[in-house]
C-alpha positions in Angstrom: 0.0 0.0 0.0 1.2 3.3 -0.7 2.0 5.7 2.1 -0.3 8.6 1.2 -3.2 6.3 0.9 -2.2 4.3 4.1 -1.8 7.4 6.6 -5.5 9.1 4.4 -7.3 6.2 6.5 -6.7 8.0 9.3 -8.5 10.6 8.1 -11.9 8.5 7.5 -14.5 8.9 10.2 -13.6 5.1 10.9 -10.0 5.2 10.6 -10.0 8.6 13.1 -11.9 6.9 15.7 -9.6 3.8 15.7 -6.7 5.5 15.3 -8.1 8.2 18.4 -8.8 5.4 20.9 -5.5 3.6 20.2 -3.6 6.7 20.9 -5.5 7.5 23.7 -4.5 4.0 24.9 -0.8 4.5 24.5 -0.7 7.6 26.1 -2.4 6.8 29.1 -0.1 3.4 29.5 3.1 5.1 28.8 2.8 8.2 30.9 5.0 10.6 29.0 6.5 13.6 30.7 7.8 16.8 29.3 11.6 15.9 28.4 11.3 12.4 27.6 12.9 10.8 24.9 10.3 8.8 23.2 11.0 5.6 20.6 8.1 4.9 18.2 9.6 1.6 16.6 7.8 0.8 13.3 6.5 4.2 12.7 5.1 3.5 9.2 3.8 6.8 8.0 4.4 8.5 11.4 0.9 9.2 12.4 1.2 8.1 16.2 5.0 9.7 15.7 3.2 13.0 14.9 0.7 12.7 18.0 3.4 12.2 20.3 5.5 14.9 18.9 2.6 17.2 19.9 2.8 16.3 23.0 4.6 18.9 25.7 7.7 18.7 25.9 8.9 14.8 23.8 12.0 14.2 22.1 10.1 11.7 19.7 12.1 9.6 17.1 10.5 7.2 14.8 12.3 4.1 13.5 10.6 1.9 10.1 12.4 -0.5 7.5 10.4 1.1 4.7 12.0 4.3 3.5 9.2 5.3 1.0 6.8 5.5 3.8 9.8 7.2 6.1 9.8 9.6 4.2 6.6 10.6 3.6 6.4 10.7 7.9 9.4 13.2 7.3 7.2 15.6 5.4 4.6 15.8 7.3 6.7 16.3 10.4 9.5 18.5 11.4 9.6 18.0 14.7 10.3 14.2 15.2 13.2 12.4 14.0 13.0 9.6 11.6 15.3 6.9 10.7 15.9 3.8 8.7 16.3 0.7 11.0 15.4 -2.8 11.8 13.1 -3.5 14.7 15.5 -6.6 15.7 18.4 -5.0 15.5 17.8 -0.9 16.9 21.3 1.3 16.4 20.6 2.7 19.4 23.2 2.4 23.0 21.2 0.6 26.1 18.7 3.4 28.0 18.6 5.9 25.1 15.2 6.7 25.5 13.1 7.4 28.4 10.4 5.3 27.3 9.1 3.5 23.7 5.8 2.8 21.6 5.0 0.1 19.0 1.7 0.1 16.9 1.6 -3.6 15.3 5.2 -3.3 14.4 6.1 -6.8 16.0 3.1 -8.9 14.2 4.7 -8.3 11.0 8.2 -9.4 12.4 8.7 -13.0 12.0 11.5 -12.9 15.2 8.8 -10.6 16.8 10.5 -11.8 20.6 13.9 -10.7 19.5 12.2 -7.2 18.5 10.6 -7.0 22.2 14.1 -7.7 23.6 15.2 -4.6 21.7 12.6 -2.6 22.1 13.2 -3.0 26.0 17.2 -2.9 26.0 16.8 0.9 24.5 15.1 2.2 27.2 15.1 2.6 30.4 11.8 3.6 31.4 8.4 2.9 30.4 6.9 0.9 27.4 3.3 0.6 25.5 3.5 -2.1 22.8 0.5 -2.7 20.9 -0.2 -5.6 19.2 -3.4 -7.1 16.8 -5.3 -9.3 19.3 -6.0 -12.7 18.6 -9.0 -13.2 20.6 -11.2 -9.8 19.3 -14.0 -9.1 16.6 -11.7 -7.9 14.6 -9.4 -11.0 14.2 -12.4 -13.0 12.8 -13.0 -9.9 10.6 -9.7 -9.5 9.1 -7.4 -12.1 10.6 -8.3 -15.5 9.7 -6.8 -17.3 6.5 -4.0 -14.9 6.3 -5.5 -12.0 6.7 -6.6 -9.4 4.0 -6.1 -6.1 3.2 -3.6 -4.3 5.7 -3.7 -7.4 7.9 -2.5 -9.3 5.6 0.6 -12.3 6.7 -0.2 -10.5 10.2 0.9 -12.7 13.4 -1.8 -12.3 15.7 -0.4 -12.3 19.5 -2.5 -13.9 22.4 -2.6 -11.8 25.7 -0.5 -15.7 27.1 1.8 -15.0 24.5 2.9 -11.8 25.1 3.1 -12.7 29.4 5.1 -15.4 28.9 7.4 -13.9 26.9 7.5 -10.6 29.0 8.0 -12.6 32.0 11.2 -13.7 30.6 12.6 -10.3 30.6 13.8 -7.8 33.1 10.3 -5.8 33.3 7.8 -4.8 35.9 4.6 -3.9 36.8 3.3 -5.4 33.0 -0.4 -4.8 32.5 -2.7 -5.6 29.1 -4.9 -3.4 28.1 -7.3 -3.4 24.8 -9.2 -0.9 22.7 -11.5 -1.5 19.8 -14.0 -4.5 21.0 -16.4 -3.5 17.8 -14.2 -2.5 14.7 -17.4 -1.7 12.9 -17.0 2.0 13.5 -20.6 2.5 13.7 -22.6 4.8 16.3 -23.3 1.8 18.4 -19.6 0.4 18.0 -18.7 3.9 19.0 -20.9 3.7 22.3 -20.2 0.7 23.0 -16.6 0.8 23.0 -16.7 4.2 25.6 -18.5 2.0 27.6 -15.9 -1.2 27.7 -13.0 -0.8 30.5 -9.9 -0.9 28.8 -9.0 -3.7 31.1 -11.1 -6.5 28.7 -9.5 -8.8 26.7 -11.8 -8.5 24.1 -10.3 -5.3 21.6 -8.8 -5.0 18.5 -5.7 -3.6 19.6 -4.1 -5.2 22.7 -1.4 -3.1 24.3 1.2 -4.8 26.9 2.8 -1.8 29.4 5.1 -2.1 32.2 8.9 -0.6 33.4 12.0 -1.7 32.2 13.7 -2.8 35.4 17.2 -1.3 36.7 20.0 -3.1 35.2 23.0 -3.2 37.7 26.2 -1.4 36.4 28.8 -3.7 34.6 
C-alpha cells in the first residue's frame, strides 16, 4: 500500500476513531513527561509519531524499515526524528530513550520476541506495545486465512503470549490493556466501545505496558 493512501485512512471517520482510541490508549499506559525521549519503533507513515511529537515537551524519534513511507512521515513532520532501522536489531546504546511505543510493528516481524528484547534494552523507562489481538472481533473480521487487506501475513499475539514472553525479561509492573471491542466504526460500536473498561480482553488492539527494570552497572 502506498504511504499517502495508508496514513489518508486516518483521516476517514472510521479510521479517526480507531486510530483516536489507540492513541488515547498508548498515552495513558506510557505516561510521558515533558523531556522524555520517546521511541516509536515501526512508525510507518508517522501518524502516532506526529501525535506524540505534539505532545509537551517529547523528544520523539520514529524508527521503520520502509524508507518510501519514512519519508513521507518526514514531510509531514519537522519536529520528530526519523530513521531507517530494523526492529530486531535498533542502532541505538542501552537506555537511550526514556520510554518507547510500537503500533503492530512486531506482528509483522517474524523474530517478533527478539524485537521485544530490543525494544526494551533501549530504554530505560516505560513501554506501551500494541499488538493485533488474537481473541477480538476484529481477528475474525480481518485475521483469519492470512489476513486481508492491511492485515495481511499479520501474526496475531494472544494476551498468554505476550506474558510469557515478557516474563522472561527484566520488566515490571506489565499490565494488558485493549481498545476497539467492535471494529465496525458505527454509532453503536462507537458507544459501545466508551462503555468497555480498557482492562477487557476482548479489543482489537491489545497493548502490553510495564517498566524496564534497573540493570545493575557492569
Amino acid at each position: 500500500m502506498e504511504a499517502t493512501a495508508y496514513d489518508a485512512w486516518y483521516d476517514t471517520p472510521r479510521g479517526r476513531w480507531i486510530g483516536e482510541a489507540e492513541y488515547r490508549l498508548l498515552l495513558a499506559q506510557l505516561k510521558p513527561r515533558p523531556g522524555d525521549r520517546v521511541l516509536d519503533v515501526g512508525c510507518g507513515t508517522g501518524w502516532f509519531t506526529r501525535r506524540l511529537a505534539a505532545e509537551p515537551g517529547l523528544q520523539v524519534t520514529g524508527i521503520d524499515p520502509n524508507g518510501e513511507w519514512l519519508a513521507f512521515a518526514s514531510r509531514r513532520d519537522a519536529r520528530s526524528v526519523y530513521l531507517r532501522a530494523d526492529a530486531r536489531a535498533l542502532p541505538f546504546a542501552d537506555r537511550s530513550f526514556d520510554g518507547v511505543v510500537s503500533v503492530t510493528a512486531l506482528c509483522f516481524v517474524r523474530e517478533w520476541g527478539l524485537a521485544l528484547q530490543e525494544m526494551l534494552r533501549v530504554t530505560g523507562g516505560r513501554f506501551a506495545i500494541g499488538v493485533l489481538n488474537r481473541e477480538s472481533l476484529l481477528w475474525r473480521a480481518k485475521g483469519q486465512r492470512g489476513g486481508s487487506g492491511a492485515y495481511r501475513g499479520a501474526h496475531w499475539h494472544t494476551r498468554h503470549e505476550l506474558l510469557v514472553e515478557l516474563a522472561g525479561l527484566s520488566v515490571r509492573d506489565v499490565r494488558l490493556r485493549s481498545a476497539i471491542v467492535f471494529p465496525s466504526g458505527s454509532v453503536f460500536a462507537r458507544a459501545a466501545d466508551r462503555m468497555m473498561p480498557s482492562g477487557l480482553p476482548w479489543g482489537g488492539l491489545t497493548v502490553a505496558s510495564g517498566r524496564v527494570s534497573a540493570r545493575p552497572r557492569s
